[in-house]
DRENMARRO-331581 format. One record per residue (C-alpha): residue number from 1; residue in one letter; x, y, z. Coordinates in steps of 0.02 Angstrom, whole numbers, always signed. Layout:
<pts>
{NUM, A, {X, Y, Z}} ...
</pts>
This chain:
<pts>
{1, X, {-454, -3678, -1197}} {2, X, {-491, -3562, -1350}} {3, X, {-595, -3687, -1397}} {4, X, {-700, -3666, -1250}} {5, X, {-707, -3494, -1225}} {6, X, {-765, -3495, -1401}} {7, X, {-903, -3596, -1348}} {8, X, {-939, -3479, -1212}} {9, X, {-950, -3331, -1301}} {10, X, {-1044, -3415, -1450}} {11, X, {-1242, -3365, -1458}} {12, X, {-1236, -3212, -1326}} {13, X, {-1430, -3167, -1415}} {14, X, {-1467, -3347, -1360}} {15, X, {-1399, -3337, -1189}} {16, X, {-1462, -3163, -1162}} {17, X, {-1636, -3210, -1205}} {18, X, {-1607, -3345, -1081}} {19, X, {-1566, -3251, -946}} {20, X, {-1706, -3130, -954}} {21, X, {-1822, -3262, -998}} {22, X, {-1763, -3353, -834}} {23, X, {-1765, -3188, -720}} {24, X, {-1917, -3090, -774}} {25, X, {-2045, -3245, -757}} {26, X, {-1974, -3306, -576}} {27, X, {-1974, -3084, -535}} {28, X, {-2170, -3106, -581}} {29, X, {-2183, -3278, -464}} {30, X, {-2122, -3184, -341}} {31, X, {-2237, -3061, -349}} {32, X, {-2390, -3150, -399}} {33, X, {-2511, -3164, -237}} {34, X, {-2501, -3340, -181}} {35, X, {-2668, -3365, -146}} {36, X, {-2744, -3270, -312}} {37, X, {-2623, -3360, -431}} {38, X, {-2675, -3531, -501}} {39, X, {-2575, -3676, -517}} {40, X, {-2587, -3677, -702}} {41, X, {-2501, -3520, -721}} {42, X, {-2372, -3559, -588}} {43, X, {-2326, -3700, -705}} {44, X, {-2315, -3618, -854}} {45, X, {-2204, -3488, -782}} {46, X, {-2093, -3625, -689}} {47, X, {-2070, -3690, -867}} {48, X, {-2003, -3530, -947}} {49, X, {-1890, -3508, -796}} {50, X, {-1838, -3692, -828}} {51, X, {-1825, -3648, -1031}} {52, X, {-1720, -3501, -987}} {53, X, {-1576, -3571, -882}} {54, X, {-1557, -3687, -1024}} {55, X, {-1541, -3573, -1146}} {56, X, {-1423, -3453, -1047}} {57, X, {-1293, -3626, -997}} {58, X, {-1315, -3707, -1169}} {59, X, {-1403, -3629, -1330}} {60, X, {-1399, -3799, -1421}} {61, X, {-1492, -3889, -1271}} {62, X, {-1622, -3783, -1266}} {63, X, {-1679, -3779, -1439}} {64, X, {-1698, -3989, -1436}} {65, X, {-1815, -3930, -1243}} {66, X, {-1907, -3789, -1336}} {67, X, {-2035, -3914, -1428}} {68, X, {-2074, -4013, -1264}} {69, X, {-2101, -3845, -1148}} {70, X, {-2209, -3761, -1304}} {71, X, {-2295, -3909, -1297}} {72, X, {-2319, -3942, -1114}} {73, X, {-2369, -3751, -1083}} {74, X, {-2524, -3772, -1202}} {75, X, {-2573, -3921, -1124}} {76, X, {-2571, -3849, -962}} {77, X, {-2662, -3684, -1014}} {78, X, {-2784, -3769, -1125}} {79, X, {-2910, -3820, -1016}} {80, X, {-2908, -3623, -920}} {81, X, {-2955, -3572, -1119}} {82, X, {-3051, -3716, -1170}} {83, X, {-3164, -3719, -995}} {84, X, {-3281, -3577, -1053}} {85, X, {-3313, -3604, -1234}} {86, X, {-3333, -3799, -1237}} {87, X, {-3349, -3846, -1066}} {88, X, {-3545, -3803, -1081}} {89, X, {-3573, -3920, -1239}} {90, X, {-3448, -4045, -1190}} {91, X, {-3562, -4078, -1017}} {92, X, {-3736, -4075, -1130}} {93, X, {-3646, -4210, -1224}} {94, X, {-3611, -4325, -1099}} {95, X, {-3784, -4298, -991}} {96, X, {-3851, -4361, -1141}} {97, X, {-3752, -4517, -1156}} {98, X, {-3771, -4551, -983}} {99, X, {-3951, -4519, -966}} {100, X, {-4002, -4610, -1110}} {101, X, {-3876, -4772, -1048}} {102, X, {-3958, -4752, -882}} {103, X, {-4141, -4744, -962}} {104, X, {-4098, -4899, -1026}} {105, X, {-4035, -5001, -880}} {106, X, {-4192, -4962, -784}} {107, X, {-4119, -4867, -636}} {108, X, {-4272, -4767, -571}} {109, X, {-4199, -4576, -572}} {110, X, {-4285, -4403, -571}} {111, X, {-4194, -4267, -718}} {112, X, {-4172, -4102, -685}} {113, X, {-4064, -3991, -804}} {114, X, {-3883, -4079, -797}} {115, X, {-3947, -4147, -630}} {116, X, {-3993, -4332, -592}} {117, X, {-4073, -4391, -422}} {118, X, {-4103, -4549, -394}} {119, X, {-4150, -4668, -226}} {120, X, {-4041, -4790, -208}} {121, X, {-4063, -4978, -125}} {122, X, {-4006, -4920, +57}} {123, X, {-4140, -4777, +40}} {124, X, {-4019, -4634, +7}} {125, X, {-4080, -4493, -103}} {126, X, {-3924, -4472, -209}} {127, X, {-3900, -4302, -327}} {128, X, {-3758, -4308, -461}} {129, X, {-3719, -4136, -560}} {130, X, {-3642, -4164, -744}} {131, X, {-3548, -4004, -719}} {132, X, {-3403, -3944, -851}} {133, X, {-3279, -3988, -722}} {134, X, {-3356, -4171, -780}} {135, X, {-3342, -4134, -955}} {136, X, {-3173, -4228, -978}} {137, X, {-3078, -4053, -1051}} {138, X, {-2943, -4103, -937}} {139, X, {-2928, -4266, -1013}} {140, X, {-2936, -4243, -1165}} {141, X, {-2764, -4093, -1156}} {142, X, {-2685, -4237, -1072}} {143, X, {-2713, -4345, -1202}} {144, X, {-2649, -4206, -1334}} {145, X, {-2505, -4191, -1245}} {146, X, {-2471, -4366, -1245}} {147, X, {-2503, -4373, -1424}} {148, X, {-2375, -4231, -1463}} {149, X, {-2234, -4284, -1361}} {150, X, {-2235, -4461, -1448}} {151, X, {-2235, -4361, -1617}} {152, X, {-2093, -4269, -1574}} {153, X, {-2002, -4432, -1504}} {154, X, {-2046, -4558, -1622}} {155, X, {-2060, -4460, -1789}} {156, X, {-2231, -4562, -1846}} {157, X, {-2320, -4485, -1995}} {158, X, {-2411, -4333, -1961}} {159, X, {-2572, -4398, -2009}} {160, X, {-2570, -4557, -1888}} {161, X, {-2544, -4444, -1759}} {162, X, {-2708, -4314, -1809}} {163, X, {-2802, -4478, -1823}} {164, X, {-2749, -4545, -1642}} {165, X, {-2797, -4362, -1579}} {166, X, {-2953, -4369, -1665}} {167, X, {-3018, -4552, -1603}} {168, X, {-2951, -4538, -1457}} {169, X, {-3026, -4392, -1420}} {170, X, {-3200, -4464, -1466}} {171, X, {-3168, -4602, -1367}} {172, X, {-3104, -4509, -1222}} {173, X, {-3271, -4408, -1224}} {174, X, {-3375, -4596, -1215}} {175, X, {-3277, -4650, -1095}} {176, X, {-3299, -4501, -990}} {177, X, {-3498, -4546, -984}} {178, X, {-3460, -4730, -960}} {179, X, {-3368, -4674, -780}} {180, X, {-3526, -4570, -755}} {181, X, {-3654, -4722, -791}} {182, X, {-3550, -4834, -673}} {183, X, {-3545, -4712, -529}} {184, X, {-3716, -4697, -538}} {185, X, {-3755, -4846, -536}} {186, X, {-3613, -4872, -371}} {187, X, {-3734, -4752, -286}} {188, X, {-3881, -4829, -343}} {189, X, {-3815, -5004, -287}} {190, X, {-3711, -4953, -132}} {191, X, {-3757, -4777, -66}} {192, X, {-3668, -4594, -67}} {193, X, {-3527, -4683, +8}} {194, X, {-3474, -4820, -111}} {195, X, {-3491, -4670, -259}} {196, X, {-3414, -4541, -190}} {197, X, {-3271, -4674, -148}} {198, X, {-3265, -4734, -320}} {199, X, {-3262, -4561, -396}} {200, X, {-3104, -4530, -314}} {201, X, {-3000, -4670, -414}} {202, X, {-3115, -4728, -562}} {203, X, {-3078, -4578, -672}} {204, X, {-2889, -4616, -629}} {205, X, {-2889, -4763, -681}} {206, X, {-3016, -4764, -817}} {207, X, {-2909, -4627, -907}} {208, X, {-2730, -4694, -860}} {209, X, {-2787, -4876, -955}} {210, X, {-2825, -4791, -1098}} {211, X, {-2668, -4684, -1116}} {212, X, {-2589, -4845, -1111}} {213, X, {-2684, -4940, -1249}} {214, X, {-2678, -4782, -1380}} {215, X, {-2490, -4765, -1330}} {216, X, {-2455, -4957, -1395}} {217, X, {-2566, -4915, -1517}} {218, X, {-2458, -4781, -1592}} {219, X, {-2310, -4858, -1554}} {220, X, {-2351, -5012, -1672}} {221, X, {-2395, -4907, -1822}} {222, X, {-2248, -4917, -1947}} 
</pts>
């Protein structure tokens, strides 16, 4: 019994920290405007709410959490801070990779900015937008994420795991232009309909495939 109250009294900086770090974020949920705040943020705060219970019930717990939620909050609010300064470039990037692929293949399509129009077989007049909401930013934190939660669980050198962020995140950014060249050329052989369709589930699995390979990648490296 000593034993445990011992226990219970041990850390009370750790446990107080806790407790405010569980009560002041969920306060501010509260009094966020539903409508105003994003889902991002809602996360992040969900997270420190989640951090601090553990901290306040067991100190020891939540230092082995603290790496995951530092982790998991940056991946989530990367792509907010990342949107504006590379989300530009990153689109310019892959309109060129996709308009020089489709210049090749011989699809007949009219250029305009970041814009491509194009006529396909049925006779629709199909316009696709390479926006930075295109840009693959969102993939690309995913894949960061990915990359630091397997550091933290399978202690691999540091460098393999700065070069699997690094190629992967080239590749990620080809195959972000590869899904555009094959939904335009959906549209071009089906319609609006078929791309539209197939934008709602290439992407998905497109990106999910390729977690998968880099993750048995990583995993085999001794």
């Amino acid at each position: 019994a000593l034993r445990m109250g011992e226990c219970y009294r041990s850390k009370p900086i750790t446990r107080s920290t806790g407790l405010i770090l569980a009560f002041t974020p969920a306060l501010a949920l509260g009094l966020l405007n539903t409508s105003a705040s994003s889902i991002e943020a809602t996360a992040v705060i969900l997270t420190l709410v989640w951090l601090g219970i553990f901290a306040a019930i067991n100190p020891s717990t939540s230092k082995l959490i603290l790496p995951y939620a530092i982790i998991y909050m940056a991946a989530t609010l990367s792509p907010l801070m990342l949107h504006p300064i590379i989300g530009e470039p990153l689109a310019d990037l892959s309109y060129l990779i996709v308009s020089q692929a489709i210049g090749l293949s011989g699809i007949p399509i009219t250029q305009t900015g970041r814009t491509l129009q194009l006529v396909s077989k049925k006779g629709e007049t199909i316009s696709f937008t390479v926006s930075p909401d295109c840009s693959s930013i969102s993939s690309i934190t995913v894949f960061l994420l990915l990359c630091g939660l397997m550091h933290l669980d399978l202690k691999k050198k540091r460098v393999h795991t700065l070069m699997l962020a690094l190629m992967g995140t080239s590749a990620l950014i080809i195959l972000n232009a590869v899904r555009i060249v094959i939904l335009v050329w959906t549209g071009y052989l089906g319609g609006d309909w078929a791309m539209w369709n197939t934008h709602s589930w290439l992407g998905y699995a497109i990106m999910i495939s390729f977690y998968a390979v880099a993750t048995k990648i990583y995993i085999s490296l001794k």
